[in-house]
C-alpha positions as a Python dict, from the first residue, in 0.01 Angstrom:
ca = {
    (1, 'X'): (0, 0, 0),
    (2, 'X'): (286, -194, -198),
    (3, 'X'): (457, -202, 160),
    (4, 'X'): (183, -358, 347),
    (5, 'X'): (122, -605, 67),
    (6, 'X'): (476, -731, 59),
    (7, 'X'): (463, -686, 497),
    (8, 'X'): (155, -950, 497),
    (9, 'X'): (289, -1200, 187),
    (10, 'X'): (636, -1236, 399),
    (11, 'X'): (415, -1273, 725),
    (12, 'X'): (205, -1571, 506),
    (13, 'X'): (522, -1707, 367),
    (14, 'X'): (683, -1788, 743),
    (15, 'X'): (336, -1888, 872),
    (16, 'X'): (248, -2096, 624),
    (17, 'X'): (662, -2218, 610),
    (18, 'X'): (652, -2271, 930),
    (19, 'X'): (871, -2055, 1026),
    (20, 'X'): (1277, -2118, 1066),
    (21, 'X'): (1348, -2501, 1003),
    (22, 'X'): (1677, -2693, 1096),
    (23, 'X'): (1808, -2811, 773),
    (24, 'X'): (2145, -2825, 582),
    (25, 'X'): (2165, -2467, 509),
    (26, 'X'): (2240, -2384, 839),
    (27, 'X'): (2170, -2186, 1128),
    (28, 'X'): (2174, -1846, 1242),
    (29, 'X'): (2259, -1774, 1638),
    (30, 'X'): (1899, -1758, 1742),
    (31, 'X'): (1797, -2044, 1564),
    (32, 'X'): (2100, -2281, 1718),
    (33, 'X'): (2016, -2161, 2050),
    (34, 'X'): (1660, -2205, 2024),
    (35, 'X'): (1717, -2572, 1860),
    (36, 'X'): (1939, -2656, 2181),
    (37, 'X'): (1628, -2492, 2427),
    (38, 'X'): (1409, -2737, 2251),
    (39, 'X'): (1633, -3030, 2264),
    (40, 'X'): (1658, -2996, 2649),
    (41, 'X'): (1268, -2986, 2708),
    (42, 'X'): (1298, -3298, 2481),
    (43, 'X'): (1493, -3449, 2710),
    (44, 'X'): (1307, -3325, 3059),
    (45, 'X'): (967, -3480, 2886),
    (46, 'X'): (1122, -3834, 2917),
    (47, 'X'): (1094, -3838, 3273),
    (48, 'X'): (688, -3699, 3229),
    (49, 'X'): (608, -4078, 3180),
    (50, 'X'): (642, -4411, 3149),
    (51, 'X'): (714, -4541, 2779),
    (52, 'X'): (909, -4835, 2578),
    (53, 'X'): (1216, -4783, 2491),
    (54, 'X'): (1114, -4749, 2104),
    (55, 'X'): (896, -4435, 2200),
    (56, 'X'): (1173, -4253, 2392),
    (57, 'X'): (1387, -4281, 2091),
    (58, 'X'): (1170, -4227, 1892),
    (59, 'X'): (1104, -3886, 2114),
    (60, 'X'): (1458, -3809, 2051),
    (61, 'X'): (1514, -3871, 1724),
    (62, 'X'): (1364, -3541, 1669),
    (63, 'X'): (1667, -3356, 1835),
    (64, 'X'): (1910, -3602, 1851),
    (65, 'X'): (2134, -3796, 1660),
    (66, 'X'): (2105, -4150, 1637),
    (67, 'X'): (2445, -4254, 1869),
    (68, 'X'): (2363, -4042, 2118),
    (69, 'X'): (2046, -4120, 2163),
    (70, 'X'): (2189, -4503, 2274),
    (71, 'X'): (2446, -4345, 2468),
    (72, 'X'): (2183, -4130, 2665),
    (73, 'X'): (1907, -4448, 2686),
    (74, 'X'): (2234, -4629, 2808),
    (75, 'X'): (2299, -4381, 3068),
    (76, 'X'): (1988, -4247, 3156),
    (77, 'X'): (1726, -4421, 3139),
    (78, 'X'): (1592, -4651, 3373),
    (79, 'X'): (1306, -4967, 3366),
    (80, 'X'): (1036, -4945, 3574),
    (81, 'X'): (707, -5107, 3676),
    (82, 'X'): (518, -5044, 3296),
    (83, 'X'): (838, -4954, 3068),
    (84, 'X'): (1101, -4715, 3085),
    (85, 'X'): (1200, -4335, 3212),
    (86, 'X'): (1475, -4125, 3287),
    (87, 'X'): (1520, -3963, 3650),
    (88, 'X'): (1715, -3644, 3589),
    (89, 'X'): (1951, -3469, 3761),
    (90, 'X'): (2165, -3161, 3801),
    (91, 'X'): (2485, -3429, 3699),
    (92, 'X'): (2331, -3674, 3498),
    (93, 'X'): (2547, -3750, 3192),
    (94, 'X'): (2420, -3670, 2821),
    (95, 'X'): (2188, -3383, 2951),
    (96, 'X'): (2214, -3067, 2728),
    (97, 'X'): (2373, -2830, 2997),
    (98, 'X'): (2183, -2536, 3205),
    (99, 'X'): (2286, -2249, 2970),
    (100, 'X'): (2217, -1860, 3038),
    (101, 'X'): (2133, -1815, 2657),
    (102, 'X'): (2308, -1485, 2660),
    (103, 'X'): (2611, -1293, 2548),
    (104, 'X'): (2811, -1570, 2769),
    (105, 'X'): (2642, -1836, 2590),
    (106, 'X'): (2897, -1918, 2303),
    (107, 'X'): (2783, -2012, 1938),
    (108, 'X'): (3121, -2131, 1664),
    (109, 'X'): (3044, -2303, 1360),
    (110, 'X'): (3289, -2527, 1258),
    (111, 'X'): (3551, -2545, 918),
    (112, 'X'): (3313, -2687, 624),
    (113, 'X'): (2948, -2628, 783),
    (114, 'X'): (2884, -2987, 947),
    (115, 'X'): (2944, -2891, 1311),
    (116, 'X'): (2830, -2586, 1520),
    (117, 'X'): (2911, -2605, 1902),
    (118, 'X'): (2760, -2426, 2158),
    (119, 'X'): (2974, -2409, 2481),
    (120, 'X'): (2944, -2175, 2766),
    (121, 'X'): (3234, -2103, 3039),
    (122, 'X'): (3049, -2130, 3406),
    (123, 'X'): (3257, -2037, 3696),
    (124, 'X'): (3397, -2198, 4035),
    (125, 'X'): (3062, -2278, 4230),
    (126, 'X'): (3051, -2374, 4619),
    (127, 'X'): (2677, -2377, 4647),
    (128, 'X'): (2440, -2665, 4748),
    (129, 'X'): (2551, -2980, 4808),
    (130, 'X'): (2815, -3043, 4563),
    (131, 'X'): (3075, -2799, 4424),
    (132, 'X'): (3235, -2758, 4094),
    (133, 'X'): (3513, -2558, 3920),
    (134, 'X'): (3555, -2346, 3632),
    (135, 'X'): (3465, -2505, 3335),
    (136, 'X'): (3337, -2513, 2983),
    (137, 'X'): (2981, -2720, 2889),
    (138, 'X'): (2918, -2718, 2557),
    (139, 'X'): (2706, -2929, 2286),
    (140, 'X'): (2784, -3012, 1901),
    (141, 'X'): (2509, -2977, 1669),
    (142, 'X'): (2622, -3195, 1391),
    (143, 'X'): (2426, -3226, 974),
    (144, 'X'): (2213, -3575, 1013),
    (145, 'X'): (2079, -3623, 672),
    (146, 'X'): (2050, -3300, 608),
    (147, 'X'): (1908, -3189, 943),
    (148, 'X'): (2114, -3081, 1248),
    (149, 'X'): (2100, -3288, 1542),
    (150, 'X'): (2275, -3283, 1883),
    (151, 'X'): (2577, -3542, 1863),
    (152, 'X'): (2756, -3455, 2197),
    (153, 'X'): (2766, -3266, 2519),
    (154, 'X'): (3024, -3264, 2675),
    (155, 'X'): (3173, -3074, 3005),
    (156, 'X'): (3519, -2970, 2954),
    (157, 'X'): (3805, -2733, 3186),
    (158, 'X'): (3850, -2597, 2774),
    (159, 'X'): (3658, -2433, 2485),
    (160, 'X'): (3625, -2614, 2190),
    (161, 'X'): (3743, -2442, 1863),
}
C-alpha cells in the first residue's frame, strides 16, 4: 500500500509539475534531445502561415535565443503578400539539423554548465540532387536567463569539444 501511495504522489507531482522543464539546473540526455526535437518543429511551424515578424519571434523565443532568432529571421524568412514566412529547405541556414536521435546522435556538456552541444557525424552522401561530405552538424544549447535556449547550429568537417 505505502508503495502505491508514494507510485501515485510521484505520478501527481510530474503531472501536476509538468513534467521535465528546461531551466538552469540542467539537462539530462533525453531531455536535451527532446528540447532540440521541439525546437525544430518550432521552426517547421513558421512556414504553416503567414505572420508579422513580431509573432515569428515571438514563436521562437520559446526555443531560441534572442541573436539567433535575428540571424534566422535574417536568413530565413521571407515577406509575402499578408506578412512574413520562411520556405524551408534541406540547406537552409540556421535550421536545427536532421538528427537520427540515437547512439550516433552526440550529447557534451560544456566546462561550467552554460553550454551543452549536440553534434552528430553524418557521412559522405551522393544521393538526390546535391551531394555532401563527411561532416559534423551540431547545435549549442546555451543558459538564457536561466532557461536553455538554442544559440547556434552550425555544420562543421569537426566535433566540437
Amino acid at each position: 500500500m505505502r508503495k502505491y501511495l508514494v507510485a501515485c504522489m510521484a505520478g501527481a507531482f510530474l503531472f501536476l509539475g509538468g513534467g521535465f522543464t528546461v531551466s538552469a539546473e540542467g539537462l539530462h540526455r533525453e531531455e536535451v534531445l527532446s528540447f532540440v526535437q521541439e525546437a525544430l518543429v518550432n521552426q517547421g511551424s513558421i512556414s504553416e502561415e503567414v505572420r508579422t515578424k513580431k509573432a515569428i519571434k515571438e514563436k521562437l523565443d520559446t526555443h531560441f535565443s534572442e541573436d539567433f532568432i535575428e540571424k534566422f529571421v535574417e536568413a530565413n524568412v521571407v515577406k509575402v503578400n499578408g506578412g512574413f514566412t520562411a520556405y524551408g529547405s534541406d540547406f537552409a541556414p540556421y535550421y536545427i539539423p536532421f538528427f537520427s536521435y540515437d547512439e550516433n546522435t552526440k550529447v557534451v556538456y560544456g566546462k561550467g554548465g552554460e553550454f551543452i552541444y549536440v553534434q552528430e557525424e553524418f557521412p559522405v552522401s551522393e544521393d538526390g540532387p546535391v551531394s555532401t561530405g563527411k561532416h559534423v552538424e551540431s547545435v549549442t544549447l546555451k543558459k538564457v536567463n536561466n532557461e536553455w535556449k538554442v544559440a547556434d547550429v552550425r555544420y562543421e568537417s569537426e566535433n566540437l569539444k
